[in-house]
C-alpha positions as CSV (number, residue, x, y, z in Angstrom):
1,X,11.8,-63.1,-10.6
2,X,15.1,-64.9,-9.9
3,X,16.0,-68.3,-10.8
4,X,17.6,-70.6,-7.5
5,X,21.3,-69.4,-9.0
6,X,20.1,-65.6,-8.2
7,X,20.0,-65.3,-11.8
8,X,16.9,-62.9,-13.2
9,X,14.2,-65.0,-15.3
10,X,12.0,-61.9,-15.9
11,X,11.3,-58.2,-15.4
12,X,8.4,-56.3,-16.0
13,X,8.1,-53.2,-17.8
14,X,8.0,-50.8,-14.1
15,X,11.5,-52.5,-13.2
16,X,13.1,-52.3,-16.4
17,X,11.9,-48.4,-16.5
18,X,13.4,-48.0,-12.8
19,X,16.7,-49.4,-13.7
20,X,17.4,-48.0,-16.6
21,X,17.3,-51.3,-18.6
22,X,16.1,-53.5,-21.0
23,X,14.7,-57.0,-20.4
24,X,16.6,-58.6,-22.6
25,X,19.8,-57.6,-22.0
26,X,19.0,-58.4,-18.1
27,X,17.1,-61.5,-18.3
28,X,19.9,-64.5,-17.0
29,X,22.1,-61.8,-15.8
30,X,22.9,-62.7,-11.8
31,X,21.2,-59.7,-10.1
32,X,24.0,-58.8,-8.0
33,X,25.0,-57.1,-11.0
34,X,22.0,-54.4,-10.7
35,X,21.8,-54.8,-6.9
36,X,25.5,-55.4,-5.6
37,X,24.9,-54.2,-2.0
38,X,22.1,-56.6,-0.9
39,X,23.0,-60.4,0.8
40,X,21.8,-62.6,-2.2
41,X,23.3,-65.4,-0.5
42,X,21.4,-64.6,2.4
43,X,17.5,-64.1,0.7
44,X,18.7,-67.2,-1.4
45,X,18.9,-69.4,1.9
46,X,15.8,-68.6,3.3
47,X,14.6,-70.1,0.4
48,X,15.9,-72.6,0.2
49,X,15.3,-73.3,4.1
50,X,11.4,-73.5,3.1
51,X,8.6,-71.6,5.3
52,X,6.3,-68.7,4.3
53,X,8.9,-66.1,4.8
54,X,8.8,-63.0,3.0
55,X,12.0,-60.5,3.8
56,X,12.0,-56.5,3.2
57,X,14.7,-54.9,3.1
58,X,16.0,-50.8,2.1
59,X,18.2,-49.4,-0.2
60,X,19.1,-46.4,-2.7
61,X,19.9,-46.4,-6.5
62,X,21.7,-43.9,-7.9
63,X,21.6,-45.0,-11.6
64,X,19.4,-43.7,-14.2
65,X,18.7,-41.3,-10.8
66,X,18.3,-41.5,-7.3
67,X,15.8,-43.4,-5.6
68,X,15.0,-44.9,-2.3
69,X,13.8,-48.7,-3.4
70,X,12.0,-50.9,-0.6
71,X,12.2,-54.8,-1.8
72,X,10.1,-57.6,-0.5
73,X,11.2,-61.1,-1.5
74,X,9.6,-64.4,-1.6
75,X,10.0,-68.1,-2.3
76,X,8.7,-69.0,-5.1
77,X,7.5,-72.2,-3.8
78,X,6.0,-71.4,-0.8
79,X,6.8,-73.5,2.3
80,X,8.2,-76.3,0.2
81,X,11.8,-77.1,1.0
82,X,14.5,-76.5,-1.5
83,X,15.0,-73.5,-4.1
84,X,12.8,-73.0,-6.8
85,X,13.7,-69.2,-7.0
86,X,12.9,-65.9,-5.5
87,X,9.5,-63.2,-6.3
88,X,10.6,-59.6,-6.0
89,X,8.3,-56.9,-5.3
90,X,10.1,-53.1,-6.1
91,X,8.6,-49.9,-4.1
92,X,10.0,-46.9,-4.9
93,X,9.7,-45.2,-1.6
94,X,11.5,-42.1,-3.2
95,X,8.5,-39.6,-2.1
96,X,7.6,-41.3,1.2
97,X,11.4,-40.8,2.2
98,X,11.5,-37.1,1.0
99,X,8.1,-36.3,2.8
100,X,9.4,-37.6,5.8
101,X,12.9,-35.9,5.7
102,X,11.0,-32.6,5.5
103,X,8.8,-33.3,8.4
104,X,12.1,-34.4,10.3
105,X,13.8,-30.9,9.5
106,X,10.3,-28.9,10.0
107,X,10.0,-30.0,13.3
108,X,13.7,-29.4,14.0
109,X,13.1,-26.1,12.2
110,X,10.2,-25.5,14.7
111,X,11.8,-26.4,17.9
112,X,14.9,-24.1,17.4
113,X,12.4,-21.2,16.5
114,X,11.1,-21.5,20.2
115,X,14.6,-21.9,21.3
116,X,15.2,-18.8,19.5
117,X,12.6,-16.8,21.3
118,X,13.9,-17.3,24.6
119,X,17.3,-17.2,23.8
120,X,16.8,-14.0,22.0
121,X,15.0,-13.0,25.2
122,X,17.5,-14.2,27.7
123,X,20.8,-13.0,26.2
124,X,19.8,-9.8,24.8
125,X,19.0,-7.8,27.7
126,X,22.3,-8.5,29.2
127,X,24.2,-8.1,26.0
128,X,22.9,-4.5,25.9
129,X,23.6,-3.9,30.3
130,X,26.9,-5.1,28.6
131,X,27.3,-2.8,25.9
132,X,25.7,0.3,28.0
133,X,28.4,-0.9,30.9
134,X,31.5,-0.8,28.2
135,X,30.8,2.7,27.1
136,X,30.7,3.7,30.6
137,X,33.8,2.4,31.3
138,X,35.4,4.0,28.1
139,X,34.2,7.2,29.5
140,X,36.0,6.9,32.7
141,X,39.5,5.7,31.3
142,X,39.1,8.7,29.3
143,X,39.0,10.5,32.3
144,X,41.7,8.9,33.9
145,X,44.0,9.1,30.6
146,X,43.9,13.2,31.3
147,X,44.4,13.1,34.9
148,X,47.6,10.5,34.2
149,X,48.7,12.7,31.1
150,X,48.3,16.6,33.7
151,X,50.5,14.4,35.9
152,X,53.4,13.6,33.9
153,X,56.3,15.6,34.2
154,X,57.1,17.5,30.4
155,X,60.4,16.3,31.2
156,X,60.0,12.1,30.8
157,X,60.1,10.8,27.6
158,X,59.3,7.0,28.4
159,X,55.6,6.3,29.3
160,X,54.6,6.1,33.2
161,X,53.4,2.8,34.5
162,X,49.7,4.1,34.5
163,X,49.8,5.0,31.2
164,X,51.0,1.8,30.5
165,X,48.3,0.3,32.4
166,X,45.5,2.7,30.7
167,X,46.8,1.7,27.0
168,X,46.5,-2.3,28.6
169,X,42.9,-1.6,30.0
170,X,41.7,0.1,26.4
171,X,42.7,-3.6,24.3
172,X,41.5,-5.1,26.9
173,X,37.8,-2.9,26.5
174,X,38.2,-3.3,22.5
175,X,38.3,-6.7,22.9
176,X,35.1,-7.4,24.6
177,X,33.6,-5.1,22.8
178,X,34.1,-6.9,19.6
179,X,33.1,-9.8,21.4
180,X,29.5,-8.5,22.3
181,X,29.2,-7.3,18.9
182,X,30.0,-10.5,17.0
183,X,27.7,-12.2,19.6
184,X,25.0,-9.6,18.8
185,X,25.4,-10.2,15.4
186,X,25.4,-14.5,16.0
187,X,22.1,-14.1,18.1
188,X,20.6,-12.1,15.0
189,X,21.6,-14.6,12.6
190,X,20.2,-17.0,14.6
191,X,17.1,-15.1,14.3
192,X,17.0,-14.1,10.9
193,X,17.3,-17.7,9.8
194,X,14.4,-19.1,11.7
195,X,12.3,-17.0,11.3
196,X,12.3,-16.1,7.5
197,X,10.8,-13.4,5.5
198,X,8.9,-14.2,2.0
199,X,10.8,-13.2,-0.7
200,X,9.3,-10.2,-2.8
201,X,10.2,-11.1,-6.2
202,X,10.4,-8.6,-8.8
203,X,11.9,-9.0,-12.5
204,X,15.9,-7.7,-11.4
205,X,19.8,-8.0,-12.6
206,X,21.7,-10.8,-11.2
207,X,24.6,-9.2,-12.6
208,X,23.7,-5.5,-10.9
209,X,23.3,-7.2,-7.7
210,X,26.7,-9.0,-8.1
211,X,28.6,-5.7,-8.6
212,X,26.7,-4.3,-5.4
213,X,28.1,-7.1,-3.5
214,X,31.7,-6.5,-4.6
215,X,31.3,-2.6,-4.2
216,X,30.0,-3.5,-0.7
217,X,33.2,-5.6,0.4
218,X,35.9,-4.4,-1.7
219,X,37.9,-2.8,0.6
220,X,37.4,-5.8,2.6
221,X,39.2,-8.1,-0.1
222,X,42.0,-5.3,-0.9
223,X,42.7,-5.6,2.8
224,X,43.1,-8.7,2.8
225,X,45.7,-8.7,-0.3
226,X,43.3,-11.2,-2.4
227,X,42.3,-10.3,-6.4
228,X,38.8,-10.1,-7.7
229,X,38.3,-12.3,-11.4
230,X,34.7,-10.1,-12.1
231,X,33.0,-12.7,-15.7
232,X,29.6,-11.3,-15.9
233,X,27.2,-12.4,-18.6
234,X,26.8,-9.6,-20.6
235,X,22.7,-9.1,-21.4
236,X,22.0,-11.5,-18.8
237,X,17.8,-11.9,-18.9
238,X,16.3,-10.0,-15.8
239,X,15.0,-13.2,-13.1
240,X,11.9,-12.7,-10.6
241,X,14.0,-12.7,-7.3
242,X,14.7,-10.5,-4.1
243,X,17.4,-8.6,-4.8
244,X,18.0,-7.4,-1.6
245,X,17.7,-11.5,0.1
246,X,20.1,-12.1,-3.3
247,X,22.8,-10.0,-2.1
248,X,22.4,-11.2,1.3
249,X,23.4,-14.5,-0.3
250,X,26.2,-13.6,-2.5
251,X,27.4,-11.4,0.9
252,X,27.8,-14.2,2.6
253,X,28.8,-16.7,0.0
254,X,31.8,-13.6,-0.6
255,X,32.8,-13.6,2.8
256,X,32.7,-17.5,2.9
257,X,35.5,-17.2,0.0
258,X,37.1,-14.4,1.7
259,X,37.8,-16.1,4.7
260,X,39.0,-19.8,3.3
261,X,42.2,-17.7,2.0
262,X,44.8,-17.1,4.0
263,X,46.3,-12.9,3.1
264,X,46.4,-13.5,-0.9
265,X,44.5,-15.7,-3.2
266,X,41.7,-15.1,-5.7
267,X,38.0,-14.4,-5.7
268,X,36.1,-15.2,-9.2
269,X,31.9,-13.8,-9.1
270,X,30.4,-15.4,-12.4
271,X,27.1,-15.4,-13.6
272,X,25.5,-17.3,-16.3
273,X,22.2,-18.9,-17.6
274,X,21.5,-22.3,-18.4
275,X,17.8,-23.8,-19.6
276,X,15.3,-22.0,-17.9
277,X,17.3,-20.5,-15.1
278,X,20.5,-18.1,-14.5
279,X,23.0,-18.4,-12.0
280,X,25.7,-16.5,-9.8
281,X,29.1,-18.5,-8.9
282,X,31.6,-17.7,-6.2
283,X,35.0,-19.5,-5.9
284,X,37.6,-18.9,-4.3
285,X,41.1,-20.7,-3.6
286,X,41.4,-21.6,-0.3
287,X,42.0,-24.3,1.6
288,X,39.0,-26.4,0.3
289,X,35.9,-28.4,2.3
290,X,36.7,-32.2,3.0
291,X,34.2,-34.8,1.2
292,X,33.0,-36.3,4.8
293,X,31.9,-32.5,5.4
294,X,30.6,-31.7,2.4
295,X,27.0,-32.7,3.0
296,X,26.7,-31.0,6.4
297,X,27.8,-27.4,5.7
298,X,24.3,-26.6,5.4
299,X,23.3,-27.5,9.0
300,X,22.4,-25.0,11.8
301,X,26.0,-24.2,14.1
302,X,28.1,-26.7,11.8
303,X,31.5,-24.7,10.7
304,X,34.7,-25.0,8.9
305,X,36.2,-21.7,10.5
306,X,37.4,-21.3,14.2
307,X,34.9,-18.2,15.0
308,X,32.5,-19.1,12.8
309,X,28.4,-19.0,13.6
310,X,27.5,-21.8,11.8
311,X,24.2,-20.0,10.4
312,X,25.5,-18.6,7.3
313,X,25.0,-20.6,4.9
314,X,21.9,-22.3,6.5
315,X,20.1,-18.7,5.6
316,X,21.8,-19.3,1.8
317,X,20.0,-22.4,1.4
318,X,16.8,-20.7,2.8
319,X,16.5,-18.0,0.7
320,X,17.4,-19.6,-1.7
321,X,15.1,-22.6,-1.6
322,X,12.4,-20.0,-1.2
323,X,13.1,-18.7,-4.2
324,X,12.4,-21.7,-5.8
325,X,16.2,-22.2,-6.9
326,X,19.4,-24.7,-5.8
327,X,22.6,-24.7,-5.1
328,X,25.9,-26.8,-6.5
329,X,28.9,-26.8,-4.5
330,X,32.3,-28.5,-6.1
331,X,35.2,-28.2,-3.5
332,X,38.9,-29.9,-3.9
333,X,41.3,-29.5,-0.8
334,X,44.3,-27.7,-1.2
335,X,42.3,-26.5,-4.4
336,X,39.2,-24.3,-3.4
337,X,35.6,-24.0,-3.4
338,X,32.9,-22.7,-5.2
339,X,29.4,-22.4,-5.0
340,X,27.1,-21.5,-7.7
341,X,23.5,-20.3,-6.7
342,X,20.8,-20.8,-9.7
343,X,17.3,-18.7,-9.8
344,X,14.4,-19.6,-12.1
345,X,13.8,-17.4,-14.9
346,X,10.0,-18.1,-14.0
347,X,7.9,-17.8,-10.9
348,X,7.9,-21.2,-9.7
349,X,5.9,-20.5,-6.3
350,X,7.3,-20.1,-2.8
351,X,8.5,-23.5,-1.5
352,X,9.3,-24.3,2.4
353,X,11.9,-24.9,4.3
354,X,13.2,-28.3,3.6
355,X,11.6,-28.6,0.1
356,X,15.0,-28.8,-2.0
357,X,14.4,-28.1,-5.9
358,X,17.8,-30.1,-6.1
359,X,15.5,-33.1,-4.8
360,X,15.4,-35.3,-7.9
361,X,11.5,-35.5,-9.0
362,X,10.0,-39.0,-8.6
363,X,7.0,-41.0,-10.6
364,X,5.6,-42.0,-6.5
365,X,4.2,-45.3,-5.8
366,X,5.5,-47.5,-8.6
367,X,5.5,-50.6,-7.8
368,X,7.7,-53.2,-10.4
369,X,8.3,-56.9,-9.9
């Protein structure tokens, strides 16, 4: 209830619980000070202007934690003219909101999986007349190469112009083969992340499934001239997880670091346990992930890189919400990233697709005034 200086003359108990505060260190305290983005001056006019109006309007605390808050506001006097003060009304739409973002991404979920069907359809017979077509066409510049090669004379030590030509038309060949293959492999992503498989959790090692992963792509990172930091817990507890959709994660999560660096940098694999859970982190010191894309890295075909699918780390946050974990991401450009994946130590069931644990847990339909 606010006074006709937008000043607060009482809060219930719900409120004070919502905001983190006490009644009496609130009461006469102008309620921009709790509420700064809303138009007091407006709501205070239609007051003031008299009539039966009663104004909603939408917005999102973040303090004690984050909330989705309708507010419906009323004249304390009615119709009168004048100001006599304002009624608040506090509906903490937290769950509503939540239930209908994952209805939003379950539909959009469900209309790429049909997309994926007849794209799957449409582009892999032709990517395999492709592939069959290249490996003919291998064949018969081998063919050539030996008629070419009989041909030359022993005597001429520079190349002839159709062996230049043949050594021209194999990059060429190597090229579009790796093309088909990395669009093979985009089109199976694409597949593999809408249409996922239930996890089958068994009590496993976080830490053995970390040293897979850098056994796996080693040779990768030495190739590339970058340095593995290895910190592993030692007698980390076992967790019920996947460890084969696990390493699929840190694989990708690796690669992620691997390709941020330019030739050098470092790679650091952590793991760790906190509370009730135990987690695996990745960092890396590349070239960092902007705050405005931050909160979009998850989304289908969004990418940092220039040959980039886009789907990697939408399957991280799938398996790994379906594990019934989350996933904290703290990124400084120029810096470098990292990502740290966390796993109950518990069965906490299987949740869906656009069930976040990270989703802060709500008390639903409080109502405070």
């Amino acid at each position: 209830m606010l006074d006709e200086n937008s000043r607060i003359l009482y809060l219930n108990s719900a409120v004070t619980k919502m905001l983190g505060i006490s009644a009496v260190n609130a009461e006469g305290q102008p309620v921009s000070r709790f509420f700064p983005d809303l138009d007091w001056e407006g709501l205070l006019a239609i007051d003031r202007g008299g009539g039966s109006k009663v104004t909603r309007h939408e917005f999102e605390l973040t303090y004690p934690r984050q909330r989705y808050i309708d507010l419906y506001a009323a004249p304390l006097d009615g119709e009168k003219n004048g100001s006599a003060g304002v009624a608040l009304i506090l509906h903490d739409a937290t769950e509503a909101r939540q239930k209908t973002f994952a209805a939003i991404e379950n539909e959009r979920v469900q209309a790429l999986t049909l997309l994926a069907a007849s794209v799957a359809h449409e582009i892999g017979n032709p990517l395999n007349a492709l592939h069959i077509h290249m490996q003919l066409m291998e064949r018969e510049l081998k063919k050539l190469r030996r008629v070419v090669v009989s041909e030359k004379s022993e005597m001429t030590a520079e190349k002839s112009e159709p062996q230049r030509s043949l050594e021209r038309m194999d990059e060429y060949v190597n090229v579009a083969r790796g093309e088909i293959t990395r669009l093979d492999y985009i089109v199976t992503q694409f597949l593999e992340a809408l249409r996922p498989r239930a996890p089958k959790l068994a009590p496993s090692s976080l830490n053995d499934v970390a040293r897979e992963t850098l056994n796996l792509l080693k040779p990768e990172i030495e190739n590339r001239g970058q340095t593995i930091t290895e910190k592993l817990m030692p007698q980390l507890p076992e967790a019920p997880f996947d460890p084969a959709q696990i390493q699929q994660v840190l694989v990708n999560l690796v690669k992620n670091a691997m390709q941020a660096m330019s030739r050098g940098g470092q790679l650091r694999i952590e793991t760790g346990a906190g509370g009730d859970s135990i987690w695996a982190g990745i960092s890396d010191t590349g070239t960092g992930i902007p705050e405005e894309k931050l909160n979009r890295i998850f989304e289908p075909f969004f990418t940092t890189k220039k040959k980039g699918s886009g789907l990697g780390l939408m399957i991280v946050q799938r398996i790994i919400r379906d594990h019934g974990g989350r996933i904290d991401i703290e990124s400084k450009p120029g810096e470098g990233t990292t990502f740290r994946v966390w796993l109950p130590l518990h069965p906490r069931g299987l949740r869906l697709l656009g069930s976040g644990a990270d989703e802060p847990q709500v008390d639903g339909g409080e109502n405070a005034g």
